[in-house]
Each structure stands twice: as structure tokens, then as C-alpha cells.
GUMARNU-529338 format. One line per field, with one value per atom (N, C-alpha, C): residue number from 1; atom name; x, y, z. Coordinates in Angstrom, 1 decimal. Layout:
% residues N
tivex <- (NUM|...)
lovex <- (CA|...)
c1 <- (X|...)
c2 <- (Y|...)
c3 <- (Z|...)
END
This chain:
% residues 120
tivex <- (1|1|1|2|2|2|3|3|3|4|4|4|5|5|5|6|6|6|7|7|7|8|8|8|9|9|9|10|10|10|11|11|11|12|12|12|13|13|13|14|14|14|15|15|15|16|16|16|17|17|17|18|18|18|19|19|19|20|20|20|21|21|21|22|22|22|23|23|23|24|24|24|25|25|25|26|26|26|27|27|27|28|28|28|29|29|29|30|30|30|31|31|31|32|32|32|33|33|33|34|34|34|35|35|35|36|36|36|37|37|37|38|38|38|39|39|39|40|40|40|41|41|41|42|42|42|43|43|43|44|44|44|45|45|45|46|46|46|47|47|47|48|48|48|49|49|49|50|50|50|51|51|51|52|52|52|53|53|53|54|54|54|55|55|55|56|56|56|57|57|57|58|58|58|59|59|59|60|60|60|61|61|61|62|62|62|63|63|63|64|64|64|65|65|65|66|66|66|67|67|67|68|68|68|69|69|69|70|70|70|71|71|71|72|72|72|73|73|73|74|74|74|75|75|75|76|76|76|77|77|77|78|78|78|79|79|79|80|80|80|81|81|81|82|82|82|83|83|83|84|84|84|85|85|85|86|86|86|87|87|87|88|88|88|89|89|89|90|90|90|91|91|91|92|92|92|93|93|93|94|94|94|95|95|95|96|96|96|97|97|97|98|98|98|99|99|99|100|100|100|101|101|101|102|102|102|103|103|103|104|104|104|105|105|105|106|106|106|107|107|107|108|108|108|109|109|109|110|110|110|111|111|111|112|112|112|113|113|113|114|114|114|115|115|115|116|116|116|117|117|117|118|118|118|119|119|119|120|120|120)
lovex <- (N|CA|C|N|CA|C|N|CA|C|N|CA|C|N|CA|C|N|CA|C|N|CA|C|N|CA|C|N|CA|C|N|CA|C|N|CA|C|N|CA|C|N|CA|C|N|CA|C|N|CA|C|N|CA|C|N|CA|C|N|CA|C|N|CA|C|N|CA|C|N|CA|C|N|CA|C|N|CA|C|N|CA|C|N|CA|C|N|CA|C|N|CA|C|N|CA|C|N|CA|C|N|CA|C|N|CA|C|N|CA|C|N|CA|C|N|CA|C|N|CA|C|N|CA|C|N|CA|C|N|CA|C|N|CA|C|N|CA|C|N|CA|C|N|CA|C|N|CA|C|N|CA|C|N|CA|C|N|CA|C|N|CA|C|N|CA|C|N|CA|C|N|CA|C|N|CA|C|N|CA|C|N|CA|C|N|CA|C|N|CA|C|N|CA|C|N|CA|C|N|CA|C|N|CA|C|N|CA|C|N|CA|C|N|CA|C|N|CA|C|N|CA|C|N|CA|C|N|CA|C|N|CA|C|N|CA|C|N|CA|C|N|CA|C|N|CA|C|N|CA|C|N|CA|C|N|CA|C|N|CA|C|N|CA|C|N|CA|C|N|CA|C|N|CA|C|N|CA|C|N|CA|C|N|CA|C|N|CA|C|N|CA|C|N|CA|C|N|CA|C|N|CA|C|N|CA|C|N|CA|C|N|CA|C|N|CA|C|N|CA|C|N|CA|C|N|CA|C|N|CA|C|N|CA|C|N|CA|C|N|CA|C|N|CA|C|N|CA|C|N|CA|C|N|CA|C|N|CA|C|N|CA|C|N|CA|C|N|CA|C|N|CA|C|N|CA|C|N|CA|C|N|CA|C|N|CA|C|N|CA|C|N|CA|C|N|CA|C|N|CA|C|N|CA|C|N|CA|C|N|CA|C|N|CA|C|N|CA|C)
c1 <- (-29.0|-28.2|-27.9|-28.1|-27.5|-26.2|-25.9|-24.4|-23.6|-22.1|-21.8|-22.0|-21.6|-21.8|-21.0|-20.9|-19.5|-18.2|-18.6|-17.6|-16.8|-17.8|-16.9|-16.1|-16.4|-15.2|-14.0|-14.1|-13.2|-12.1|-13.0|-12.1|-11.1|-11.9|-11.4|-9.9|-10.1|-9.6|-8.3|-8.0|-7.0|-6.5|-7.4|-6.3|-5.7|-6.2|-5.2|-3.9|-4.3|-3.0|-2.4|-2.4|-1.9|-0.7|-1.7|-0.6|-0.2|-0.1|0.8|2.2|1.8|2.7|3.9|2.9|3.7|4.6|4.7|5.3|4.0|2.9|2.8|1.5|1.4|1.0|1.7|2.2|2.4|1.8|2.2|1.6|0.3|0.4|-0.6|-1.7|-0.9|-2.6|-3.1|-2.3|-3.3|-4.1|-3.9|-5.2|-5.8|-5.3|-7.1|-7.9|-7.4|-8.3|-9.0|-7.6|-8.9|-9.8|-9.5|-10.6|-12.1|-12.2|-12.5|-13.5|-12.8|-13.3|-14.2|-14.0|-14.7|-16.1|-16.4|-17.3|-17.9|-17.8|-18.1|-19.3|-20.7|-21.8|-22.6|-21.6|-22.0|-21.0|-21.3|-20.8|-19.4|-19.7|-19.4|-18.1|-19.0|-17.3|-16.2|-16.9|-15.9|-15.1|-15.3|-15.0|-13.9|-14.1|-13.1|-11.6|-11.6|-10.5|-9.7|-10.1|-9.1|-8.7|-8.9|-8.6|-7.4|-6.2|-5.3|-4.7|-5.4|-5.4|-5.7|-6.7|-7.3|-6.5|-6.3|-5.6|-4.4|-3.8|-2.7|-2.7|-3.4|-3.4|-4.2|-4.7|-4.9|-3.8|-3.3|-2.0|-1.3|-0.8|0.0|-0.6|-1.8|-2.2|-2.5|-2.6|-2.3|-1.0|0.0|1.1|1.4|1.5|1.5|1.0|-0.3|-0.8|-0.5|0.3|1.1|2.3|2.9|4.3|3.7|2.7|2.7|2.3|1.5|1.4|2.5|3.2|4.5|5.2|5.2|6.1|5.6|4.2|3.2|3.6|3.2|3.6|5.0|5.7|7.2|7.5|6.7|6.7|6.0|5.0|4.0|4.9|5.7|6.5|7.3|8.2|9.3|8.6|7.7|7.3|7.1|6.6|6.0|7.5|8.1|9.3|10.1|10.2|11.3|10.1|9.2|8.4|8.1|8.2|8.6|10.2|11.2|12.8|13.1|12.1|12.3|11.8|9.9|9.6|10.8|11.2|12.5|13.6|14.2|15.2|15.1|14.2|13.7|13.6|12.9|12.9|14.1|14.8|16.3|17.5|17.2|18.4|17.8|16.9|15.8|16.1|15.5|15.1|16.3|17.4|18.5|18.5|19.2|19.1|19.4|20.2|20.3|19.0|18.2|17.1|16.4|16.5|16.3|16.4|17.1|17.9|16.6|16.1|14.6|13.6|13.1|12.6|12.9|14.3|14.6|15.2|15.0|15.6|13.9|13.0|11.6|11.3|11.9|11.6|12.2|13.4|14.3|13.6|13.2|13.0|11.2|10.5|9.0|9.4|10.2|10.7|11.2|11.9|12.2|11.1|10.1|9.2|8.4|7.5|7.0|7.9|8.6|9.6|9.8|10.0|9.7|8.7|7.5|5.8|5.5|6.0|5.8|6.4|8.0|8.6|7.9|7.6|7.2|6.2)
c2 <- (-21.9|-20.8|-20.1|-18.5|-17.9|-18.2|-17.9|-17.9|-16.5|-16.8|-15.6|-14.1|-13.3|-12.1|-12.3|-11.1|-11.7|-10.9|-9.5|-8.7|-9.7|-10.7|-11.4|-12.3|-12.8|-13.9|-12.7|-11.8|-11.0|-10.7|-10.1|-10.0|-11.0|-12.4|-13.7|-14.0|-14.2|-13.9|-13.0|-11.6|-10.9|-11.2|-11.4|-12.1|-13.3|-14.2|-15.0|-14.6|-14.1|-13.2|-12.8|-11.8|-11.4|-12.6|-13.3|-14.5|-15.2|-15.4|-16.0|-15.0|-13.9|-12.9|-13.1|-13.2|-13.0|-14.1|-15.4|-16.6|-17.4|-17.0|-17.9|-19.3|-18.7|-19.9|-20.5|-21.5|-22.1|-22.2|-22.4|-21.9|-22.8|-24.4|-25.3|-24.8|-24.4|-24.0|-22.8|-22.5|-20.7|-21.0|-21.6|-22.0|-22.9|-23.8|-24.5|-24.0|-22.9|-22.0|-21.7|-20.5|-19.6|-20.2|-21.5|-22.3|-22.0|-23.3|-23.3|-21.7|-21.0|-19.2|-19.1|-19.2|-19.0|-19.5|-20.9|-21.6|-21.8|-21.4|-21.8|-21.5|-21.8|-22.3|-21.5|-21.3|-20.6|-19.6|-18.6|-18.3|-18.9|-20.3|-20.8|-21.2|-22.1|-22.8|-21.0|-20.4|-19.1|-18.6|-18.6|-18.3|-19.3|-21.0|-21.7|-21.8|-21.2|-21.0|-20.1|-19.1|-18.3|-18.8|-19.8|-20.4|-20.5|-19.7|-19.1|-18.4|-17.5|-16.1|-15.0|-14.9|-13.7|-13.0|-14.0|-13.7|-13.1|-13.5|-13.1|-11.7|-11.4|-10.3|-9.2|-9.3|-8.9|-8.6|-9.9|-9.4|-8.1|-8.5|-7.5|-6.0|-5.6|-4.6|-4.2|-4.8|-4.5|-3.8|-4.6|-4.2|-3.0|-2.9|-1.8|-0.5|-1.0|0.5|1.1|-0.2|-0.2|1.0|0.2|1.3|2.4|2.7|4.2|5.4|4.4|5.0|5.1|4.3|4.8|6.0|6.1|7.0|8.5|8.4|10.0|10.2|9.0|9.2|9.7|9.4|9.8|11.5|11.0|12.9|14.0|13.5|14.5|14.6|14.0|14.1|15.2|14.7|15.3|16.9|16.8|17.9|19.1|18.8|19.7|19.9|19.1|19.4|20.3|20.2|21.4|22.3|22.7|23.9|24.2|24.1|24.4|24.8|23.9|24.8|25.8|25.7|27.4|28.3|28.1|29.5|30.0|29.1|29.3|29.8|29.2|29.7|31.3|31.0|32.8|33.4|33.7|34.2|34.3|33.3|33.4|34.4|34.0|34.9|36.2|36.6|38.0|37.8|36.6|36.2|36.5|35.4|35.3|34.6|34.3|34.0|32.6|31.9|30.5|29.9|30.6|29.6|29.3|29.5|29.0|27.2|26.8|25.8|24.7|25.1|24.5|23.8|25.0|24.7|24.1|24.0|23.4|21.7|21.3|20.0|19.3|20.5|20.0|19.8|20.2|19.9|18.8|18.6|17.7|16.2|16.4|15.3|14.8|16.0|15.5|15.0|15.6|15.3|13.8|13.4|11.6|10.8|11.4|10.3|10.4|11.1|10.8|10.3|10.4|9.4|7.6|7.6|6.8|5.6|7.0|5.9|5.3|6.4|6.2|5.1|4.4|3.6|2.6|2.2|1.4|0.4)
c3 <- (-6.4|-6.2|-7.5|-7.7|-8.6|-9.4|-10.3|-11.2|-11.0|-10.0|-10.0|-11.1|-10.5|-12.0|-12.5|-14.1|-14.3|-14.0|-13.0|-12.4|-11.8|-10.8|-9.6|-10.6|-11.3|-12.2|-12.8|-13.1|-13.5|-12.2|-11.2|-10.1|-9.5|-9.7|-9.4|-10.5|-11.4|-12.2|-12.3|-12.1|-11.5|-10.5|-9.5|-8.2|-8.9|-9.3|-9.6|-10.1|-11.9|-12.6|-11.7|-10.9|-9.6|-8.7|-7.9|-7.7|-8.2|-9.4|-10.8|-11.3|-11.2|-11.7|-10.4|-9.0|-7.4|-7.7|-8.4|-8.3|-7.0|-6.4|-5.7|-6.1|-7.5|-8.4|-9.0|-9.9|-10.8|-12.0|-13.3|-14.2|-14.8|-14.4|-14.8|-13.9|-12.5|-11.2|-11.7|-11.8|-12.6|-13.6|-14.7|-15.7|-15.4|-14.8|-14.0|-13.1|-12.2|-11.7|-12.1|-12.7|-14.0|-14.9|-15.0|-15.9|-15.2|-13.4|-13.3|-12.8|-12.4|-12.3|-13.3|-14.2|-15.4|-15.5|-15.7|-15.6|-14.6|-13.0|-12.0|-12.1|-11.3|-11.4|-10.1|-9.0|-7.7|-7.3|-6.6|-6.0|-5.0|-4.7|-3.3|-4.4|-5.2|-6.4|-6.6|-6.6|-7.5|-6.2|-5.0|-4.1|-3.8|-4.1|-3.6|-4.5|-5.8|-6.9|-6.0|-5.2|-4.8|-3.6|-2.9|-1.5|-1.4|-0.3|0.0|-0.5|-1.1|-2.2|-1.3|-0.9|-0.6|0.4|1.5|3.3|2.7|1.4|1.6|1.0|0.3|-0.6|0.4|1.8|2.9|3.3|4.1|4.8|3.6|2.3|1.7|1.8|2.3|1.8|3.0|4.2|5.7|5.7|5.3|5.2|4.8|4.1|3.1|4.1|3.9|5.2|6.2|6.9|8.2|7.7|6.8|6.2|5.9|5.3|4.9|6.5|7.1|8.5|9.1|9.2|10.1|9.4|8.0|7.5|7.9|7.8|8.1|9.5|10.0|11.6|12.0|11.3|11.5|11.0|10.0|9.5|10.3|10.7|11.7|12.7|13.3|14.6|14.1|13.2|12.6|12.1|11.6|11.1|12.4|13.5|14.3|15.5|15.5|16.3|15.6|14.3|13.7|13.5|13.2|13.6|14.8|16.1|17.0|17.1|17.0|16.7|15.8|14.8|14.1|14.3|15.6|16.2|17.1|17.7|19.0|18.5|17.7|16.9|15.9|15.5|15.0|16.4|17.3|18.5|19.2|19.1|20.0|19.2|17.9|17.1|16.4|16.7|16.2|14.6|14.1|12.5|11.6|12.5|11.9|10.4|9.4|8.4|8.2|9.3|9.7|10.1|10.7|10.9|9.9|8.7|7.8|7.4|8.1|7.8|8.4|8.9|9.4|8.3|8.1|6.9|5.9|5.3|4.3|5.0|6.0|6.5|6.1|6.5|6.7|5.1|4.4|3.2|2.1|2.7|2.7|3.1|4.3|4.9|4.4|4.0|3.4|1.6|1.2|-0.4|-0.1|0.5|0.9|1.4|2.3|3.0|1.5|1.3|-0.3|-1.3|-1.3|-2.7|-1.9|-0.8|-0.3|-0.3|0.1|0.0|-1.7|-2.1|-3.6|-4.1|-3.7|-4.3|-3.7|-2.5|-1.4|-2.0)
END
């Protein structure tokens, strides 16, 4: 069998750093990893240094996508219900100066879901 490249030991490698940094290494298991990461000989060895590494750094980024979808989702709702109450509301008050107030919640409320995703 081939010798991993040496992108995949790099990548190997940062996941680890990664779950070292997370706390869910310790600091002796992280350098014998990364030891072995380094010198690994196959694929299959470079692959087993990150065994219960990966799933999780899945789940985290599952995650993650889940939250930012709910937040769009929330916004697209939000977004199209108050443009609908400020065609109606302009129409009902013949483009009164309060329906203004629409727009600026809508803008209110997209300035927070992006500061949001952002902090997230």
C-alpha cells in the first residue's frame, strides 16, 4: 500500500490541534498521535490516529448548519410576512408615513440574524 500524501498528514494533523485546542485530547494523546500521523506508513494507520475525531467534527458542523438554517428560515418567514403587512398597510393608509415602520423592523431584525450567524 502507498504512503499517505503529505496533504493527508497535514489535514490529520489539524484535526487533531483542533481536538486538543477543543479539550477533547489531552496533551500526551495529541503528540503521540501526531507522532504517529506523521510517520504513518498507510493510509489505514493515518486514518486510525483520528478514530473518534472525525464523527465529531461532523456532528459539530452538522450542527452548525442546522443553526444557520433555522436562522434563514426564520428570516425568510419573517421577511415575507412584514412585506406583505407593508403592501397592506401602504394600501390601507394611502402611503402613510408610519408604514414605514416595516421596513425598518425588517432591517432590524436581518441586522441581528447576521450578527447572530456571525457570532454563532
Amino acid at each position: 500500500m502507498a504512503r499517505p500524501p503529505e496533504h493527508q498528514r497535514e489535514r490529520a494533523v489539524t484535526v487533531l490541534k483542533r481536538a486538543y485546542a477543543e479539550g477533547r485530547l489531552d496533551h500526551d494523546e495529541f503528540e503521540a498521535r501526531a507522532h504517529r500521523a506523521l510517520v504513518a506508513r498507510t493510509p489505514l494507520e493515518l486514518q486510525f490516529q483520528l478514530r473518534g475525531l472525525i464523527a465529531d467534527d461532523v456532528r459539530r458542523r452538522a450542527r452548525r448548519a442546522a443553526q444557520v438554517a433555522g436562522v434563514a428560515l426564520a428570516w425568510v418567514f419573517f421577511s415575507v410576512f412584514l412585506a406583505i403587512s407593508f403592501v397592506v398597510a401602504l394600501i390601507a393608509s394611502h402611503a402613510s408615513a408610519w408604514t414605514l415602520v416595516f421596513p425598518l423592523a425588517w432591517l432590524a431584525v436581518t441586522a441581528l440574524a447576521v450578527r447572530s450567524v456571525r457570532r454563532g
